[in-house]
N, C-alpha and C positions, 0 to 999 in steps of 0.2 A: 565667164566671170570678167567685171568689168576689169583691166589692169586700174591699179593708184598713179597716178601725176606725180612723179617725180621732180620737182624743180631743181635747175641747175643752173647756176649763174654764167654767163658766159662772158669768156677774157677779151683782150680785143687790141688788135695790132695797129699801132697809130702809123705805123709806117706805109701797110694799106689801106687805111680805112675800112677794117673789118670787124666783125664780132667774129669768134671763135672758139673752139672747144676741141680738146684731144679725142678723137674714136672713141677710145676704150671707155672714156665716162660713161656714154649714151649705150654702147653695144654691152657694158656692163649691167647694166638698169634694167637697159630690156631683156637680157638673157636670164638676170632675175625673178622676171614677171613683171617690173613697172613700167610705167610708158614714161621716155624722158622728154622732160619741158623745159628746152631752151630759154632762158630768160637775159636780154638785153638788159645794159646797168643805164642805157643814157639818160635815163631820170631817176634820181634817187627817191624823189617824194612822192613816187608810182609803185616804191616796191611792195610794200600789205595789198595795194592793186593785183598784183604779180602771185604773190603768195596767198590769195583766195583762190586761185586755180588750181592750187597745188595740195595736197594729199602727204608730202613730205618734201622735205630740200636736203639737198646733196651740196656741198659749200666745196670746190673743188679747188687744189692746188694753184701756183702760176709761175713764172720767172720774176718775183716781182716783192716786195718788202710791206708789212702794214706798220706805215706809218710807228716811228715811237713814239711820237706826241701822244698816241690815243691810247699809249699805257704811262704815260706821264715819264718818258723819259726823253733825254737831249740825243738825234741821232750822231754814233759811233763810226768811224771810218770803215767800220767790217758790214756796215747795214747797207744793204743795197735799194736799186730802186723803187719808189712805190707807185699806185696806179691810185690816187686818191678818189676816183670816180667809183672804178670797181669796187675798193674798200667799203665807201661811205654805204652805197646800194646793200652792199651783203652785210652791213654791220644792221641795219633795218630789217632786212629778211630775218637776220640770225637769232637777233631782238625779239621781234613779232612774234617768230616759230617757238620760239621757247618759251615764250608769255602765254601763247597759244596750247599748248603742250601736245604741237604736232613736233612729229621724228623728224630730227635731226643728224645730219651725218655728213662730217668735217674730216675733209683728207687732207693732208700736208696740211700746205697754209691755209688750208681749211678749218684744221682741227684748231692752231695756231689762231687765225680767227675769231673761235670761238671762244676760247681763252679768255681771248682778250676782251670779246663782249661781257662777259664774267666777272672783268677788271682781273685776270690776271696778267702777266708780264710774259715776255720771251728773252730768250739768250740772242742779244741782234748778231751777235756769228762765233759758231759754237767752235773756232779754230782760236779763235781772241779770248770766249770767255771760258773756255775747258779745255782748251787743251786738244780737241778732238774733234777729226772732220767724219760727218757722213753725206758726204758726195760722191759716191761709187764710179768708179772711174764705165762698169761694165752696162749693158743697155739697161732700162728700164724694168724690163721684164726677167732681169736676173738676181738671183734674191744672192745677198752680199755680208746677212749678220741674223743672229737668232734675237728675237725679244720674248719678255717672261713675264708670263700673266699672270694677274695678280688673283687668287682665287676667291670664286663668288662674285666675281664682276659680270656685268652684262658682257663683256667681250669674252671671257673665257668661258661663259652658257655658248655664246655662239659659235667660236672659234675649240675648244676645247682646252681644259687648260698646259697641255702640255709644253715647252717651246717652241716659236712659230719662225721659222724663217719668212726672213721680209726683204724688201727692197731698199735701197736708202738713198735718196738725191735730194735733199735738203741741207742749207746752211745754217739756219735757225731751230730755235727750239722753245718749249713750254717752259717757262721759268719759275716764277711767283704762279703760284695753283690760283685759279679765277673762284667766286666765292660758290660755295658748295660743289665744286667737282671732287670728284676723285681720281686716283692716277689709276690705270687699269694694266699699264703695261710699261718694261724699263728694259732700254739695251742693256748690253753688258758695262757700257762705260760708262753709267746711271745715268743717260739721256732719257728724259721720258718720252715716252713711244706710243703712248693711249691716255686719254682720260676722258671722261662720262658725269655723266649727274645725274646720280642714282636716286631723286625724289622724283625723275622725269619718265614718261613712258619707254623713250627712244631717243637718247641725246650720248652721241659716241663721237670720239674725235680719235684718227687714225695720223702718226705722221708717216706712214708710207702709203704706198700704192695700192691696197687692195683689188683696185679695178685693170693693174697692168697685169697682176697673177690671177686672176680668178678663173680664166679660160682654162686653167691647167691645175690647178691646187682647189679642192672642194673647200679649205677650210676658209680661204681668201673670199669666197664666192659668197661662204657663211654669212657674213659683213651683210655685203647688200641686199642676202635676200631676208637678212634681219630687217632691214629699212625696207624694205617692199612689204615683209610681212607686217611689221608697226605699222606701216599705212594702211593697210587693210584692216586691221582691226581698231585702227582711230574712226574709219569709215562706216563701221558696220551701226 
């Protein structure tokens, strides 16, 4: 069986002059069943070019802020940097994929991303606007807080609904709900932690890691091979 074409946007370090991408995205994808398709942003008005290739997209994480302009607000001293090249590109992909109603699937400021293509808002730093940091001091790959799924959601068919321990290295958060999503999942300290749009095949947004735990926790792994299964049967 053919694998489904994963697209995944890639970040890109001006200090070398590179495109790049963490391991664990691609070694995720593929250990799901999809083949992952690196996608360069340095032209935004190539990206529906980019996403004809693709079977699904994966909108990944970064060190890096979108823009508050593009939720209509003035940036706050706690908003950190933005990469407006990579933004513009994945705001097109994320656009297009949904219009299209191929799966979708939004990690950290991925998820955050999608959001905002939605028109909804984020918390620009969730230590200014709540109170509460999740920046885990420990690696990646160690899970730091439980979040609580909301039942009947595509994330708790895939994930199960019980409490899922997750990872947490993010400053930002989902704020204002973008229009027709729903939340699928909430920390303990009412951060939202998931949300979906549930009129869509395959449209999930994750603010933690799924792809740093999946090698080791089945239910984390659930996640992508949800997005590898949705592209296969958008294909069929």
């Amino acid at each position: 069986m053919t694998r489904p074409r994963i697209g995944i946007p890639l970040d890109f370090d001006d200090g070398c002059g590179r495109y790049e991408l963490p391991q664990a995205y691609a070694d995720a994808v593929r250990d799901a069943g999809g083949l992952p398709l690196l996608l360069p942003h340095g032209d935004a008005a190539i990206a529906t070019d980019y996403l004809s290739l693709c079977d699904a997209l994966l909108v990944a994480g970064g060190a890096f802020d979108i823009p508050p302009e593009r939720y209509g607000e003035l940036r706050r001293p706690g908003c950190g940097p933005s990469r407006t090249g990579r933004t513009a590109f994945e705001v097109d992909l994320a656009e297009a994929a949904l219009s299209a109603g191929m799966p979708v699937l939004g990690i950290c400021g991925g998820m955050q991303l999608v959001n905002v293509v939605r028109g909804g808002s984020l918390h620009q730093h969730l230590p200014d606007d709540l109170g509460v940091s999740h920046e885990q001091e420990e690696p990646k790959d160690a899970q730091s807080h439980d979040v609580r799924m909301v039942p009947g959601t595509l994330l708790a068919r895939l994930c199960g609904p019980e409490p899922l321990a997750v990872n947490s290295t993010h400053h930002q958060a989902v704020n204002r709900i973008g229009e027709g999503m729903l939340v699928s999942a909430w920390a303990p300290d009412g951060v939202i932690e998931a949300i979906e749009l549930p009129d869509h095949p395959f449209a999930l947004g994750v603010q933690w890691h799924p792809e740093a735990l999946a090698g080791r926790e089945p239910r984390h792994r659930a996640i992508l091979r949800g997005l590898v299964g949705a592209a296969l049967e958008r294909g069929r």
